[in-house]
C-alpha positions in Angstrom: 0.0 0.0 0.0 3.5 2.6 0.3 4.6 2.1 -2.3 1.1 2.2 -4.2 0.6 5.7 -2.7 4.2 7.1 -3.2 3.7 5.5 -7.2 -0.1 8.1 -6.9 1.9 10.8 -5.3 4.8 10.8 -8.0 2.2 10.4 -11.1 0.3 13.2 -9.9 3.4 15.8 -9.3 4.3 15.0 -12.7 1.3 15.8 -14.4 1.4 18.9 -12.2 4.7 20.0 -13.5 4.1 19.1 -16.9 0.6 21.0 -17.2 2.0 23.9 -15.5 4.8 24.4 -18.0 2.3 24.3 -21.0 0.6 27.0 -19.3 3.1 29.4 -18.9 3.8 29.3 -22.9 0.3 27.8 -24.3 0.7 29.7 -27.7 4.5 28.9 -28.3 5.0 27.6 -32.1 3.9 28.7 -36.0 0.7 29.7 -36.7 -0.9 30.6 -40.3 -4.1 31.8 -42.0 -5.6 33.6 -44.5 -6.6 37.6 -43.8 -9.6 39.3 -46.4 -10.7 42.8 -46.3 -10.1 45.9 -48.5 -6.7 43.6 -49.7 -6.6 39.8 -48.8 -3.6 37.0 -48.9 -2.3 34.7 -46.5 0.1 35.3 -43.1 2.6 33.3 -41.4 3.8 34.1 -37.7 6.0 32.2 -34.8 5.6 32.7 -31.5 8.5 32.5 -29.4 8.8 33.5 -25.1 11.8 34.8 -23.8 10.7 34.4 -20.3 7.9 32.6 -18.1 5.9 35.9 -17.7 3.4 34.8 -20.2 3.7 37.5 -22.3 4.9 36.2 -26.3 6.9 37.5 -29.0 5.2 37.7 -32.5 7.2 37.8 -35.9 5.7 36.4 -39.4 5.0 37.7 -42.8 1.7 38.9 -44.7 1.6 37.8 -48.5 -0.6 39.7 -50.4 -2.8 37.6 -53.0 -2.2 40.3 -55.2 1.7 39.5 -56.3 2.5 42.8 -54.5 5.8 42.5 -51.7 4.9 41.4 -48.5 5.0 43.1 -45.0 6.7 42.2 -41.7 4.3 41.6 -38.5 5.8 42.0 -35.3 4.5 42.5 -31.8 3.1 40.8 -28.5 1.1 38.2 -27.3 -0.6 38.4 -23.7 -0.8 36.0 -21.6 -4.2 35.7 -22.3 -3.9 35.6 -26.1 -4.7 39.3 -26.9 -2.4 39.8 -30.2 -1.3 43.8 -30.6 1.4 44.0 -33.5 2.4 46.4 -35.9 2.6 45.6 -40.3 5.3 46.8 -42.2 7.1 50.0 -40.9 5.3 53.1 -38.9 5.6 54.8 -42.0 3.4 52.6 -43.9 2.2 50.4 -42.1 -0.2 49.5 -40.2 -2.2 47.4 -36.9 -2.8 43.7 -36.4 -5.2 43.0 -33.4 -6.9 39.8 -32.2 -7.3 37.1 -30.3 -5.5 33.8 -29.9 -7.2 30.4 -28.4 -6.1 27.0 -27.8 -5.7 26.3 -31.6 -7.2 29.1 -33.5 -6.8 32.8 -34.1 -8.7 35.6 -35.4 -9.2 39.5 -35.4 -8.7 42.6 -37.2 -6.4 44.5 -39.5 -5.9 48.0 -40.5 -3.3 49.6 -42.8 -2.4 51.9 -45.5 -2.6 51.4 -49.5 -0.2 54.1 -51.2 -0.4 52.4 -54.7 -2.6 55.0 -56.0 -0.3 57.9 -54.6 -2.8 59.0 -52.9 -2.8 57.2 -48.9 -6.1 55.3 -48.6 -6.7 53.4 -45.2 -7.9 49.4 -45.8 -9.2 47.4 -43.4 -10.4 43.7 -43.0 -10.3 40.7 -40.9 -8.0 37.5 -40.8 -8.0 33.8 -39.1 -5.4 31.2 -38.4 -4.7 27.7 -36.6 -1.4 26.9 -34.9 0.5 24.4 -37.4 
């Protein structure tokens, strides 16, 4: 019967430790989608933690369907999946909010189309899934 109850006790610690650590970093990996709007295309982002504050660090790519170059996305993930980043350069660029859940994503996106010469702001919506 000891050694039943020090086999329960040791199971259970583990599973402790091991759900604890996926909670600190729950959104850690690639995730992709598509985004649609006033412009539409696909995106691509990693999220990487550099510490156990739950707080993440966002960096990826959005491809245009159009054939046009591509913008940078970069920002933060909170702990409890809020997504604020920035697209492309303060210049020209523009905001990439949402949300991030277990296994899916979604929110909005706002930026700037010079093409015509003439600033326009765009806006739309975009969804992903962690790869």
């Amino acid at each position: 019967m000891k050694y039943l109850l020090l086999s329960f006790f040791i199971i259970i610690s583990i599973f402790f430790v091991a759900c604890e650590e996926e909670d600190v970093k729950p959104f850690e990996g690639t995730w992709s989608g598509t985004y649609t709007g006033d412009d539409s295309g696909t995106w691509e982002a990693t999220v990487k933690y550099s510490s156990d504050d739950g707080v993440g660090i966002v960096t990826g790519t959005v491809t245009p369907s159009s054939g046009q170059e591509g913008n940078t996305i970069s920002g933060a993930l909170g702990s409890d999946g809020t997504i604020t980043a920035a697209i492309g350069t303060t210049d020209g660029g523009g905001e990439w909010l949402g949300k991030f859940e277990k296994n899916d994503a979604s929110g909005t996106w706002k930026g700037i189309d010079d093409s015509s010469g003439s600033p326009v702001t765009i806006t739309g919506t975009w969804t992903g899934k962690k790869n």
